[in-house]
N, C-alpha and C positions, 0 to 999 in steps of 0.2 A: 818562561814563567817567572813572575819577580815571587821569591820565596819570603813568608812571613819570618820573623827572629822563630821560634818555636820551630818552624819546620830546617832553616839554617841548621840550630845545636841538634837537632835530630836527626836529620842527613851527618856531621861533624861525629857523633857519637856513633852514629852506624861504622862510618869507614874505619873511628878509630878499634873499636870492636872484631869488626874484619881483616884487622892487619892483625892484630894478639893471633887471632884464631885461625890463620892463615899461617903465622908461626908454626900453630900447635899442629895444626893439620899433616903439614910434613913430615912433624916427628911420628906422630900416631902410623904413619904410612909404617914406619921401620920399626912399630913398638908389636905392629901386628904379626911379625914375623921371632919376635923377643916373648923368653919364658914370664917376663914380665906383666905380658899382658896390655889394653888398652885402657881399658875401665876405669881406673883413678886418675890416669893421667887426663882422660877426657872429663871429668867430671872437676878435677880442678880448671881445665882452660874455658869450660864454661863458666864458674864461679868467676873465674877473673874476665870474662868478657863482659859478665853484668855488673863487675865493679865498675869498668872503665866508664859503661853506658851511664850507670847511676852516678858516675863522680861528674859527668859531665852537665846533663841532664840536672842536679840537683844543687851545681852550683850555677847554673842558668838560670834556674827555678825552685828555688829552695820550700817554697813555699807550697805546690804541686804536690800531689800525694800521688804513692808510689804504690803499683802491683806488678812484683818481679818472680820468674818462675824458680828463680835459688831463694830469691830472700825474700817473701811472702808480701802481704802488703803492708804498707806505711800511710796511716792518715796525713794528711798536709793540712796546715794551717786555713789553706783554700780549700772549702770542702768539693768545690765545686768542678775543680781539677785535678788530672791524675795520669801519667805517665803508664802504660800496658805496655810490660816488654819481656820478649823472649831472646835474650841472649844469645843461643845456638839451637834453633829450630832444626828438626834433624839431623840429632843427636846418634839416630843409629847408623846414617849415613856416612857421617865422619867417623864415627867409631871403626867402619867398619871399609876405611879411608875411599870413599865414594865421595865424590866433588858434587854435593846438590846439597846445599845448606845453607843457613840462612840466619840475617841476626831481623829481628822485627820489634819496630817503634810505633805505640801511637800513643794519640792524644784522645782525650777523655775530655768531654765537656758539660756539665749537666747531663751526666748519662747520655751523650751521644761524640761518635766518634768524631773529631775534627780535624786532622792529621794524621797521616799513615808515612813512617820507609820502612820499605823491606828490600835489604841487602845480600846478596848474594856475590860474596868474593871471589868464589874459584871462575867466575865470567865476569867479574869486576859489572854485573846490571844492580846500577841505583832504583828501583821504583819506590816512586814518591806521589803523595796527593794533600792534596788540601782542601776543603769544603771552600765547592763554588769555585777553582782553582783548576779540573780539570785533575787527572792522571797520568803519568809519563813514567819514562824508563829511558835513564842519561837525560840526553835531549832529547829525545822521541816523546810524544803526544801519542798518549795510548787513547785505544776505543774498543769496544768489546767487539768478538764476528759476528760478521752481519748475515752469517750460515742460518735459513728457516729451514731446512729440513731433519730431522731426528737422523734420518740413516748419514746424513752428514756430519755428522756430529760428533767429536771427541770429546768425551769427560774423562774428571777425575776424580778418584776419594783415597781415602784409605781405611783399610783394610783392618781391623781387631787383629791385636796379637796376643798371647802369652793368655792365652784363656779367659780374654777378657766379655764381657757381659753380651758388647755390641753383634758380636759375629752371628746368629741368626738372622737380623734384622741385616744388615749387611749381604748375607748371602741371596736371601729374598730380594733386597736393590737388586742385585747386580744378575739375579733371573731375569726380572722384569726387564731393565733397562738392557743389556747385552743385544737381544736380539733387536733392537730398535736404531740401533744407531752404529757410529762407525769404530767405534772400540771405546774404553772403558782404562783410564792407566792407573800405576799406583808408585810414583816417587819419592813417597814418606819423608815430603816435609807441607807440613799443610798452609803452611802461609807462599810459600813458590806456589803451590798449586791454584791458590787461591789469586794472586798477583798474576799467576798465566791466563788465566780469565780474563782479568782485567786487559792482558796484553794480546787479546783475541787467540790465543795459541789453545785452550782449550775453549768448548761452548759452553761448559758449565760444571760446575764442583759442589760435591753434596758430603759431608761427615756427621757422624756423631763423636760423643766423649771425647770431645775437644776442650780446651780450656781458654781462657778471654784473652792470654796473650798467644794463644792460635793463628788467631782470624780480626784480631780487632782492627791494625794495620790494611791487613787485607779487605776487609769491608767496605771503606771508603775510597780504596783504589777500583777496585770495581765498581762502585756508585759511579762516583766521580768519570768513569769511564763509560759510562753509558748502562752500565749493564743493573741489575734487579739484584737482591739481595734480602731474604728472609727466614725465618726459624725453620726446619722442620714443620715443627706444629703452625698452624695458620697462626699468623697473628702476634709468636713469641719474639723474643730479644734473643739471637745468637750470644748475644755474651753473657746472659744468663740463663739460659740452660747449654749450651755446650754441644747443640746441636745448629748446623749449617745448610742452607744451598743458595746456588748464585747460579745466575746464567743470562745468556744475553737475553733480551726482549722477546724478538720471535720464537724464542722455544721455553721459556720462563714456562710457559702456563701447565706445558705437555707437559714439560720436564718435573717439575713438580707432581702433576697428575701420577705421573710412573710411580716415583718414590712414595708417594704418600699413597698410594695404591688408592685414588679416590677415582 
């Protein structure tokens, strides 16, 4: 794939991001066993993974506006551009020193996504997309599964925690959907989840109470890989309201029908 400059400093800023947090990750291993605790120390090497991203990113592009999940957003002089990034996407995974985590970039363009990476260091997999470009992971050429049967089928979501709003509506999904298909996973970082889609490894991934450097990444890797990609609510933007599902083709329509109980 010949890579645009944009998607170049964005793949660039990922890895350097992965190497900090791949640092910290091994310390966190030995803090979790320390009267110290993990908690600050993870919260600083997030902070510093979105500096690196942002120093890189915004002297590439200084003029791009910026929505970062430590440091909020920043208008750019382009209104019409804007950088979506999550720094360290499954934050309790690493906290809780679990190798599935993730740093995620995309690009913003007139309110639609035009570039996505999502980095995952503890397996060193780059996935990358670009509008019209196609989706992949390293050199592999991704495609969504080409599985049409439900009972075939593995999804994924995740799950409410800590008494948060979503969990009725989530325990209803996963009535519904459980007996229909071939299992249901929950690896708590929602941009991997979303990028496995892409990478045929799950058939389809559905959340709420997400926020737009979630899945913005991950959106266009699954387009771009074949696969479908639309609100909850008929009709809505995932990245404004904060609700998600994606799946391949042949089971899009079912899969949908389930969730949305229509």
């Amino acid at each position: 794939m010949q890579k645009s400059a944009n998607l170049t400093v964005m793949i660039q800023a990922a890895r350097r991001a992965g190497r900090s947090l791949s640092k910290d990750f091994r310390e966190v291993e030995n803090l979790q066993v320390s009267s110290k605790g993990a908690g600050d120390f993870v919260s600083r090497a997030d902070i510093a993974a979105e500096e690196i991203v942002r120093d890189a990113l915004m002297e590439a592009r200084p003029n791009y506006g910026w929505l970062g999940e430590e440091s909020g957003e920043t208008p750019g002089t382009d209104p019409t551009r804007r950088w979506i990034v999550d720094p360290l996407d499954g934050t309790t995974n690493f906290l809780h020193g679990l190798p599935h985590w993730n740093v995620s970039i995309a690009l913003e363009h007139k309110g639609e996504i035009v570039a996505g990476v999502i980095y995952d260091p503890s397996k060193d997999e780059m996935f990358f997309a670009e509008k019209g470009q196609g989706a992949w992971m390293n050199e592999q050429r991704l495609r969504v599964s080409d599985r049409k049967r439900m009972i075939e089928a593995v999804f994924s979501t995740g799950l409410p925690f800590g008494g948060r709003p979503e969990l009725p509506d989530a325990l209803q999904d996963m009535a519904r959907l459980l007996p229909l298909t071939a299992g249901v996973r929950r690896f708590g970082a929602a941009a991997l989840d979303i990028a496995y889609v892409a990478a045929g490894r799950y058939e389809g991934f559905w959340e709420r109470g997400l926020n737009p450097w979630d899945m913005a990444a991950g959106m266009i890797l699954v387009r771009e890989a074949g696969g479908l990609v639309e609100g909850l609510a008929a009709g809505t933007n995932p990245i404004e309201t904060g609700e998600i599902i994606c799946a391949n083709e042949p089971i899009f329509d079912i899969f949908v029908q389930t969730i949305r109980h229509t």
